[in-house]
PAVEXNU-299489 format. One line per 2 residues: number of its first residue (from 1); their letters; for each residue y, x, z of C-alpha. Coordinates in steps of 0.2 Angstrom, whole numbers, plus 5000, padded with zeros to 4 digits. Layout:
NUM> a> Y,X,Z | ...
//
This chain:
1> xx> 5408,5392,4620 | 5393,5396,4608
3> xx> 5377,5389,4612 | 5359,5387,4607
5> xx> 5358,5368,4610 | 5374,5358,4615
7> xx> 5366,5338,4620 | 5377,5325,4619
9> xx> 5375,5311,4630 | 5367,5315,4649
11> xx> 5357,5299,4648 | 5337,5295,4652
13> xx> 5335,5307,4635 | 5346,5319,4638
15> xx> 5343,5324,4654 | 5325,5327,4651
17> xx> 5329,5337,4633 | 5341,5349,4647
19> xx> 5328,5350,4660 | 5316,5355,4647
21> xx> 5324,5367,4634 | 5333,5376,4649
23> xx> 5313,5380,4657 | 5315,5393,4641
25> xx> 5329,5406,4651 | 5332,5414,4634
27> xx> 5341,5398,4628 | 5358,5391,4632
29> xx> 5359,5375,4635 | 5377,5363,4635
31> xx> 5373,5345,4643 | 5390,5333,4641
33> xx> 5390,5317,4651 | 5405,5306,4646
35> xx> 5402,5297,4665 | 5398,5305,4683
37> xx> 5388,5316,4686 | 5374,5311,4702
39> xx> 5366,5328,4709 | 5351,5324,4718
41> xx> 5358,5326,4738 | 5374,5317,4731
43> xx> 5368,5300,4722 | 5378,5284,4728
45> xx> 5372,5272,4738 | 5372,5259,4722
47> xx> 5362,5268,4712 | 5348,5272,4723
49> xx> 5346,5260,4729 | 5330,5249,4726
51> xx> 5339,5233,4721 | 5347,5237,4704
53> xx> 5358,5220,4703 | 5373,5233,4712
55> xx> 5370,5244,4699 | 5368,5234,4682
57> xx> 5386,5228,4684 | 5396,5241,4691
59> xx> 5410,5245,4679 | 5413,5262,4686
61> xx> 5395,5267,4676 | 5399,5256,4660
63> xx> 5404,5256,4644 | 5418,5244,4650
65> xx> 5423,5240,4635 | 5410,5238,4624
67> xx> 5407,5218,4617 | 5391,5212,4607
69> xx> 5388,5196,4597 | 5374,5187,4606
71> xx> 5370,5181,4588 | 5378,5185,4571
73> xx> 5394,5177,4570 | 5397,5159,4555
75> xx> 5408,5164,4543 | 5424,5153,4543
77> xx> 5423,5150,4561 | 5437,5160,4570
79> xx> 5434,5173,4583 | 5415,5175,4586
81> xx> 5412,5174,4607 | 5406,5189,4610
83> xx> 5398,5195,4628 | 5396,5210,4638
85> xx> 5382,5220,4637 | 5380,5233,4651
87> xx> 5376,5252,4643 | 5377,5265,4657
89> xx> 5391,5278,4657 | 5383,5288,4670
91> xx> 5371,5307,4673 | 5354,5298,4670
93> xx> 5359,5283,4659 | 5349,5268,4660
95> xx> 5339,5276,4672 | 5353,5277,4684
97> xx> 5357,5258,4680 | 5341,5249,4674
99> xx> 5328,5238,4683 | 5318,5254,4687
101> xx> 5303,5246,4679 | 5291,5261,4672
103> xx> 5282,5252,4659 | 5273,5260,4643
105> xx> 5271,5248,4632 | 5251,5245,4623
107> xx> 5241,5257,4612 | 5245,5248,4595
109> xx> 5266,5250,4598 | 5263,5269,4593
111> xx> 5248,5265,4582 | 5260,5256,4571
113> xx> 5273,5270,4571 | 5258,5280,4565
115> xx> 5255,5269,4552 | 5270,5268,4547
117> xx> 5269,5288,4542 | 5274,5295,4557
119> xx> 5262,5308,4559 | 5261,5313,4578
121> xx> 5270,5295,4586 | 5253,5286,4588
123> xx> 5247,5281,4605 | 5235,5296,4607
125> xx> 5249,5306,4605 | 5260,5299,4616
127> xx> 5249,5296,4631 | 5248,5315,4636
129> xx> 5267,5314,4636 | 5268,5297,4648
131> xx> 5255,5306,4658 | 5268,5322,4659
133> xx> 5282,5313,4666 | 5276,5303,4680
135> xx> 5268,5305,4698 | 5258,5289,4699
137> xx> 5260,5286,4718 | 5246,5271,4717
139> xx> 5232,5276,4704 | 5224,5291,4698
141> xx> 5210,5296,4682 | 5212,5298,4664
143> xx> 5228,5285,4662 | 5240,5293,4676
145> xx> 5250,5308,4677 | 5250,5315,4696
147> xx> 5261,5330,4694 | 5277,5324,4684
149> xx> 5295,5321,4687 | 5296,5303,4688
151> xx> 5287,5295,4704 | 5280,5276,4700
153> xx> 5273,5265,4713 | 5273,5248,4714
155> xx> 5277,5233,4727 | 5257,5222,4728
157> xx> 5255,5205,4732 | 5254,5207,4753
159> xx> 5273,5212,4751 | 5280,5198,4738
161> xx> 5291,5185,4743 | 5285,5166,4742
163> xx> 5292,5162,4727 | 5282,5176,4716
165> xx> 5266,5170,4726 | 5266,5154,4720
167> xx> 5271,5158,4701 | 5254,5168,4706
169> xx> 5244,5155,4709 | 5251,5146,4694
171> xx> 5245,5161,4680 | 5233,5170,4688
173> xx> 5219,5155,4681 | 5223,5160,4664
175> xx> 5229,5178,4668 | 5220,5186,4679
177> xx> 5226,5195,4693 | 5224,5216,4688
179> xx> 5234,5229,4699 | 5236,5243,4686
181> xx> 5249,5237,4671 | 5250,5253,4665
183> xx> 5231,5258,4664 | 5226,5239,4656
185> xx> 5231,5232,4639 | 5222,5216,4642
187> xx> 5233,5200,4646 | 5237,5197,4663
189> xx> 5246,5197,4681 | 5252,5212,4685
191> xx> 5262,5219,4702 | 5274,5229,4689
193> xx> 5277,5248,4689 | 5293,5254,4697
195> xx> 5302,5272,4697 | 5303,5271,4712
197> xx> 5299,5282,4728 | 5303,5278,4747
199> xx> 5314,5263,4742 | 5323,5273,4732
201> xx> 5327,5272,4712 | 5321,5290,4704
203> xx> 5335,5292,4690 | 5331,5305,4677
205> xx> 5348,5315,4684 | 5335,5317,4700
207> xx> 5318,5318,4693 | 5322,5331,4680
209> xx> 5339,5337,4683 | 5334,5343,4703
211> xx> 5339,5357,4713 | 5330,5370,4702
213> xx> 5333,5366,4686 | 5353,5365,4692
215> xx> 5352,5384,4696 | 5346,5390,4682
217> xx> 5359,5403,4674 | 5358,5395,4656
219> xx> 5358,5378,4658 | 5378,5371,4660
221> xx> 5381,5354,4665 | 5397,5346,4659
223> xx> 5400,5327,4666 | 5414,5316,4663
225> xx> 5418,5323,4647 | 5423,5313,4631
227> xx> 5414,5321,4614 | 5428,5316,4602
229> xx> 5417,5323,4586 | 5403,5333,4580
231> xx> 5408,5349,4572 | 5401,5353,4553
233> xx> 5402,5366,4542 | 5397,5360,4526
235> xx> 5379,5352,4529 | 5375,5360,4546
237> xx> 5381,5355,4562 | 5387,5368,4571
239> xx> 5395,5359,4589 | 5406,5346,4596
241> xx> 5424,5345,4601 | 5424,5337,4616
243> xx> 5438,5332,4630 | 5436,5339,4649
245> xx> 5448,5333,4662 | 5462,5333,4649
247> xx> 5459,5348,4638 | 5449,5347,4620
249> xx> 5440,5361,4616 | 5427,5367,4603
251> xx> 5410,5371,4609 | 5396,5378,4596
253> xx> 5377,5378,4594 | 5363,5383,4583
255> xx> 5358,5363,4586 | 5367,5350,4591
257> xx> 5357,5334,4598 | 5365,5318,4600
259> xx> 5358,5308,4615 | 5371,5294,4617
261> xx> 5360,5276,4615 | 5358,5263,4602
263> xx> 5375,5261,4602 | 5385,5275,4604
265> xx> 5374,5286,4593 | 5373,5278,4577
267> xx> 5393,5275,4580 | 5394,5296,4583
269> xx> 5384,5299,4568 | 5398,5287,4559
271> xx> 5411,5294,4564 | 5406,5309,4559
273> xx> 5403,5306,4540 | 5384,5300,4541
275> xx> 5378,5284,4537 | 5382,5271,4525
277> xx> 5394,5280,4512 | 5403,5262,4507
279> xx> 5407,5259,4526 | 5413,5276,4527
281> xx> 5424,5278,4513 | 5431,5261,4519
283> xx> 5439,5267,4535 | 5444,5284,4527
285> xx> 5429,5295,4534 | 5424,5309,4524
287> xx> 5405,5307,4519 | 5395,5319,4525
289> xx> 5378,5312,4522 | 5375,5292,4514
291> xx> 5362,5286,4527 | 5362,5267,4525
293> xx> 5349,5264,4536 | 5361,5271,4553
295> xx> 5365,5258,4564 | 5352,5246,4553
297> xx> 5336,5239,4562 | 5345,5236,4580
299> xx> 5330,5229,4590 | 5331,5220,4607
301> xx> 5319,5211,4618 | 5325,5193,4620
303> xx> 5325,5183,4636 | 5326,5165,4644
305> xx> 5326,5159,4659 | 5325,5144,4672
307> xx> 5335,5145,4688 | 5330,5137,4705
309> xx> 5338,5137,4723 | 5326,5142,4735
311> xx> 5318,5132,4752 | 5318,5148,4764
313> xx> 5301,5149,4762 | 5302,5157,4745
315> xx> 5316,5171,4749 | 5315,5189,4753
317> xx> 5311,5193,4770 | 5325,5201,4778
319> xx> 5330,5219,4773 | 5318,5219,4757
321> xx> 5328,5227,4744 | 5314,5225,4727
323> xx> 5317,5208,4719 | 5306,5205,4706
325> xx> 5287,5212,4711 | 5275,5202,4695
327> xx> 5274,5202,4676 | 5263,5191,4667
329> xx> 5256,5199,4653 | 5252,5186,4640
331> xx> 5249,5184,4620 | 5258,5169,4611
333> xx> 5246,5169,4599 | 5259,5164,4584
335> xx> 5254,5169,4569 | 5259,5188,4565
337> xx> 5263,5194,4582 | 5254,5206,4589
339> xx> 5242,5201,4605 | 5252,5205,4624
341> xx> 5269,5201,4615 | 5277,5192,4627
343> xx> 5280,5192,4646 | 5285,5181,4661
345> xx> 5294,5187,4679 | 5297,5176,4693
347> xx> 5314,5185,4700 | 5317,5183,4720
349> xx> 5336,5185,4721 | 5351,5182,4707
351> xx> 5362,5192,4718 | 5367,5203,4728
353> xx> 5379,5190,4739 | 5374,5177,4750
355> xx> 5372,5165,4736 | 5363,5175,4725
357> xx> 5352,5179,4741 | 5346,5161,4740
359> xx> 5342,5159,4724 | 5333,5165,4709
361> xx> 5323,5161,4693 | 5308,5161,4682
363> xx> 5312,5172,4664 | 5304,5174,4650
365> xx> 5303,5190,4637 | 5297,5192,4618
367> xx> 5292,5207,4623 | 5288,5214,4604
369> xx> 5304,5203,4593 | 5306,5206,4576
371> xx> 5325,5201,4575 | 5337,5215,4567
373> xx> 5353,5215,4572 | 5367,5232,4566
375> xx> 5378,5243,4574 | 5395,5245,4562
377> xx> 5411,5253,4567 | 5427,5245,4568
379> xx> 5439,5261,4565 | 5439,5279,4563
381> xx> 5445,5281,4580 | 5432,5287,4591
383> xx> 5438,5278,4608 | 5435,5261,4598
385> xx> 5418,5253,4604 | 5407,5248,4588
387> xx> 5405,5232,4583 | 5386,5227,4589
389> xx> 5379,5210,4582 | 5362,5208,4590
391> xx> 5356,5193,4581 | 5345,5188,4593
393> xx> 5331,5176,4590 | 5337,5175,4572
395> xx> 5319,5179,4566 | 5309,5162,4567
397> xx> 5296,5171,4575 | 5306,5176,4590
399> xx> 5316,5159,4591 | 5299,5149,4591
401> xx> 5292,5159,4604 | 5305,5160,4615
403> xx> 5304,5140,4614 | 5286,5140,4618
405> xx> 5290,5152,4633 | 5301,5138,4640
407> xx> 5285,5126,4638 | 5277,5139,4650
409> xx> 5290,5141,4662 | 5292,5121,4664
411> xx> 5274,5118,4666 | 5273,5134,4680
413> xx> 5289,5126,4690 | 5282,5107,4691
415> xx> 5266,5113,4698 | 5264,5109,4715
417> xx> 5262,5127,4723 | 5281,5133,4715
419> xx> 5291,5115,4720 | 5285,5117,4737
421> xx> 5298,5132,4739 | 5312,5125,4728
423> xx> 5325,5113,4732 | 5330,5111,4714
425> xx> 5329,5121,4699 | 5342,5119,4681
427> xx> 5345,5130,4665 | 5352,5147,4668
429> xx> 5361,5161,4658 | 5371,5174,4658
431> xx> 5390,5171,4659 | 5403,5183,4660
433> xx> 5406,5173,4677 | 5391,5177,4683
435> xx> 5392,5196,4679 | 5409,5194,4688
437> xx> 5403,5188,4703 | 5389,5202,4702
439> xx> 5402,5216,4707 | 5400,5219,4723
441> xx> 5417,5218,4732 | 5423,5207,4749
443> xx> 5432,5193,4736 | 5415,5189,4727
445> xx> 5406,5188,4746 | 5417,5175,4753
447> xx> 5417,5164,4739 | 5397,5165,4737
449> xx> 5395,5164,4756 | 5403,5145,4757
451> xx> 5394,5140,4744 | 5376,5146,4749
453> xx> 5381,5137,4765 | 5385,5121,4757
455> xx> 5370,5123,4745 | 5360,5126,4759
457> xx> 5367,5113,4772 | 5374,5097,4759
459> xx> 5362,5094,4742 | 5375,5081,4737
461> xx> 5385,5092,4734 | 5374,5105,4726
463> xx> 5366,5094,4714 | 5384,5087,4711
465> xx> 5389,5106,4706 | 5375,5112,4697
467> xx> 5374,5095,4687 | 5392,5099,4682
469> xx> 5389,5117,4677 | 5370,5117,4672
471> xx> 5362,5100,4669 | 5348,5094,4682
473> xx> 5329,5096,4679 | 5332,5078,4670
475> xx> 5340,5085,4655 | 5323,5098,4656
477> xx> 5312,5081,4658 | 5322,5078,4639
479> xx> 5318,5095,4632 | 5299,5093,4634
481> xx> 5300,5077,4627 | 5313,5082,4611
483> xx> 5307,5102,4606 | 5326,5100,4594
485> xx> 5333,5101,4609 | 5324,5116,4617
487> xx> 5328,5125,4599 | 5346,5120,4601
489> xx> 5345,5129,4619 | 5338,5144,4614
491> xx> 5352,5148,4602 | 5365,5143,4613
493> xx> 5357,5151,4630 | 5345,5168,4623
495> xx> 5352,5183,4631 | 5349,5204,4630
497> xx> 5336,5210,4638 | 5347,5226,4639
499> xx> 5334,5235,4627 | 5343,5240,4610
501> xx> 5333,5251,4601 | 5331,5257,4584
503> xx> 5348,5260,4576 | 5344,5277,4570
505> xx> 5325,5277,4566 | 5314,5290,4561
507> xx> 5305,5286,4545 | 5295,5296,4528
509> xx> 5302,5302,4516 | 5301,5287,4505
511> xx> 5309,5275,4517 | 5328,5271,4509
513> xx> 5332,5266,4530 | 5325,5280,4539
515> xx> 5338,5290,4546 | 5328,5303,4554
517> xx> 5312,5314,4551 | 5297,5313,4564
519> xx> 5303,5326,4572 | 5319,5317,4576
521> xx> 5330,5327,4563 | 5344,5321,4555
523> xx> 5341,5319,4536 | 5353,5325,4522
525> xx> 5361,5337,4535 | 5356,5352,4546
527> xx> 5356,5357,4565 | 5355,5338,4571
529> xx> 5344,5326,4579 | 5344,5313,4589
531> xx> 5332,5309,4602 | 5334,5291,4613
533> xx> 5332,5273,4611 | 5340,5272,4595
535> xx> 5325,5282,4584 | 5311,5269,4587
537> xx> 5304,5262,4572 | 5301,5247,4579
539> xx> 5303,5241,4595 | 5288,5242,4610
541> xx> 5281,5228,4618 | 5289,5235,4636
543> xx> 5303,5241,4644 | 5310,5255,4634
545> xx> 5317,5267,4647 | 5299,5277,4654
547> xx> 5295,5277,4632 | 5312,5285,4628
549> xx> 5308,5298,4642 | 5290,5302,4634
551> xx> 5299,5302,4617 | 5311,5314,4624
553> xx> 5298,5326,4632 | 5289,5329,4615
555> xx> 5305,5331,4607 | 5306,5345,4616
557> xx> 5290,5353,4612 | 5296,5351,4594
559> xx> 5313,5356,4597 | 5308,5373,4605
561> xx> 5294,5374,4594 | 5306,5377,4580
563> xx> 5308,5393,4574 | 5327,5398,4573
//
């Protein structure tokens, strides 16, 4: 049961820091998944596969219990409605769940992490590690890794569907069609980058965890077990107790990294007497280390988006599993935000059932926010889920252009190209009914099959329904005319864009919030880090999942650079 390095949490981060620290065979290695594991020759059908809308809402790889505030609750107002937000209990994590989009982010993310005093994060440094992890499958020269673990290739404009062609022709005036997303920072029309190979997701469970690195001697991979604590000894961490199909044992190590998301790491560092001493003592945990800035600074990309039902002309050709093929790259422009801040996707399907087949939507991301929301615990009781308030659009600069970003999308769905291949088009959201109906099982496919007939086959009634339910394209005629009542939308209707981040940043010595070092070490105490999501100073403008990959490569070079 003694270790060098026990990692807790076999998500995107984790399975890289395994893969990586194991390559040395002198050091033994303790990997614990609370989910399933997937082996390489033994991945479901789900997760593989190259439509992620099976995946994203499959409770058996969740957190099924886990509710977030879509924005911070009023005081005096009863029970906050809170929402699901899907975090992967599963080998890989995100990676095994996400959108399988393999985005970096632009130069001055990591320039600013730089500046901040982070010596080492700044976009030079970074790029040799983005370049480490992937096999570009498309493009080649000084911006592409050709050798690495994750495959990325992308889906160009011969293969998209109508609907994406004609949002095309809509922004390609003003953002210029460019085929490399990752190898431009300019504004523009992007086929987006997918970690993806032969129509098949690449999770980091496959890409790093594969056949090799599963036979190595020193590295042992422990999946569906529970971490009920982190072990101390004074100051120093020195392992985990953890549950195992029934039994709770200790397991010790020189170092103990924790590995579990924005969520469930600042929640474990909680629990086990690091963070905010008042919040502690409150719930009768012992402090180990007063770190108010854990689970501080949560940071999400906020998203918006307009729905449409589709003529057949704009659907997925049969058999076409990839859904969402374009990003459009722009900069709002609004005063303090950084240029490329924001991003628009037409989406091709908003389902996997015969509905969903039919219909789809046009969203909008701030794709570099600035709204803070917290992670704080509930109990003591490890098996309780946090309490997350995301807070979202609560900064004015996120609200407003969020608002503009509907202004876009309105303007791109009344030209004449995108109506041509919709039969109508209303507000859409995420609803726990939706996420319902997104489990695939034979209930939800009957019930969606009648109604894409009768969507399909009797428009009374399905601008009868979707008036009922949604409003008609006149109460978006209103909105453009009153920008009150787009404000009052956005509030209601902004949604995760399943990218918390942040909760346990590294910061300089001077920074009262900084809950780590730059080399991902845990301050006030010894033989802990923490390496995923959750240690970004401030959010990227991108996906997060191919960045928390490259963050968890060069944690490893400073990991075993470590002298013990």
């Amino acid at each position: 049961m003694q270790f060098d390095y026990i990692i807790i949490g076999g998500g995107s981060a984790g399975c890289v820091l395994a893969s990586r620290l194991s390559e040395n065979g002198s050091k033994q290695v303790a990997l614990f998944e609370a989910g399933p594991d997937t082996p390489p020759d033994a991945v479901p059908d789900i997760i593989s596969d190259s439509y992620p809308g099976l995946s994203y809402f499959d409770p058996r790889y969740h957190w099924t219990k886990l509710r977030v505030y879509n924005r911070s609750p009023k005081l005096n107002s009863g029970t906050p409605k809170t929402a699901k937000l899907e975090q992967a209990r599963v080998m890989g994590g995100g990676s095994s769940i996400n959108g399988q989009f393999a985005v970096r982010g632009l130069p001055h993310d990591y320039d600013e992490w730089e500046e901040l005093g982070l010596k080492g994060w700044s976009w030079d440094n970074m790029l040799p590690y983005f370049k480490k992890l992937e096999r570009d499958l498309d493009f080649d020269g000084e911006m592409h890794g050709k050798t690495g673990n994750i495959p990325i290739r992308r889906v160009f404009p011969q293969d998209w569907a109508g609907f994406t062609k004609s949002v095309l022709k809509a922004t390609e005036q003003d953002y210029p069609y460019q085929p490399d997303y990752n190898g431009s920072f300019a504004d523009g029309s992007f086929p987006l980058p997918l970690s993806n190979e032969n129509e098949r997701r690449v999770s980091t469970a496959v890409g790093y965890l594969h056949k090799e690195a599963r036979s190595r001697k020193n590295l042992h991979i422990i999946a569906e077990a529970f971490v009920e604590k982190i072990l101390f000894d004074g100051k120093r961490a020195t392992g985990a107790k953890v549950t195992v199909a029934g039994q709770t044992k200790e397991y010790h190590a020189r170092e103990v990294i924790v590995c579990s998301g924005a969520l469930h790491s600042p929640a474990i560092l909680m629990r086990a007497g690091i963070g905010p001493a008042a919040q502690l003592r409150r719930l009768g945990i012992d402090v180990v280390a007063d770190l108010p800035g854990v689970g501080e600074n949560l940071t999400d990309h906020p998203h918006l988006a307009v729905a449409a039902h589709f003529k057949k002309s704009a659907r997925l050709r049969p058999g076409q599993r990839r859904h969402i093929f374009l990003g459009v790259r722009y900069s709002s422009n609004h005063a303090d935000c950084h240029t490329g801040d924001m991003l628009l996707m037409p989406v091709n399907r908003a389902g996997w059932h015969p509905l969903g087949k039919a219909m789809g939507a046009l969203n909008v991301c701030v794709n570099k926010s600035y709204s803070r929301g917290t992670v704080t615990l509930k109990s003591a009781d490890q098996r309780e889920e946090p309490i997350v308030d995301l807070n979202l659009a609560s900064d004015g600069r996120d609200l407003m252009r969020l608002v503009d970003g509907f202004k876009r999308i309105y303007r791109i769905m009344m030209t004449p190209d995108v109506q041509q291949h919709v039969n109508t088009w209303f507000l859409a959201g995420y609803s726990d009914e939706a996420r319902a109906l997104s489990i695939r099982k034979p209930s939800n496919w009957i019930k969606t099959a009648s109604a894409a007939y009768a969507f399909d086959y009797l428009p009374f009634f399905r601008e009868a329904l979707l008036k009922r339910k949604f409003g008609t394209t006149d109460r978006m005629h209103a909105m453009m005319r009153d920008e009150e009542l787009i404000v009052d939308w956005v509030k209601q209707s902004v949604w995760s864009g399943w990218h918390v981040s942040g909760t346990c940043k590294m910061g300089v010595d001077g920074d009262p919030m900084a809950v780590l070092d730059s080399e991902c070490r845990v301050r006030g105490v010894e033989g802990l880090r923490v390496v995923d999501a959750s240690i970004m100073p401030t959010i990227i403008a991108a996906n997060t999942n191919i960045t928390t990959i490259a963050m968890a490569e060069k944690a490893a070079d400073l990991i075993l650079k470590t002298p013990h």
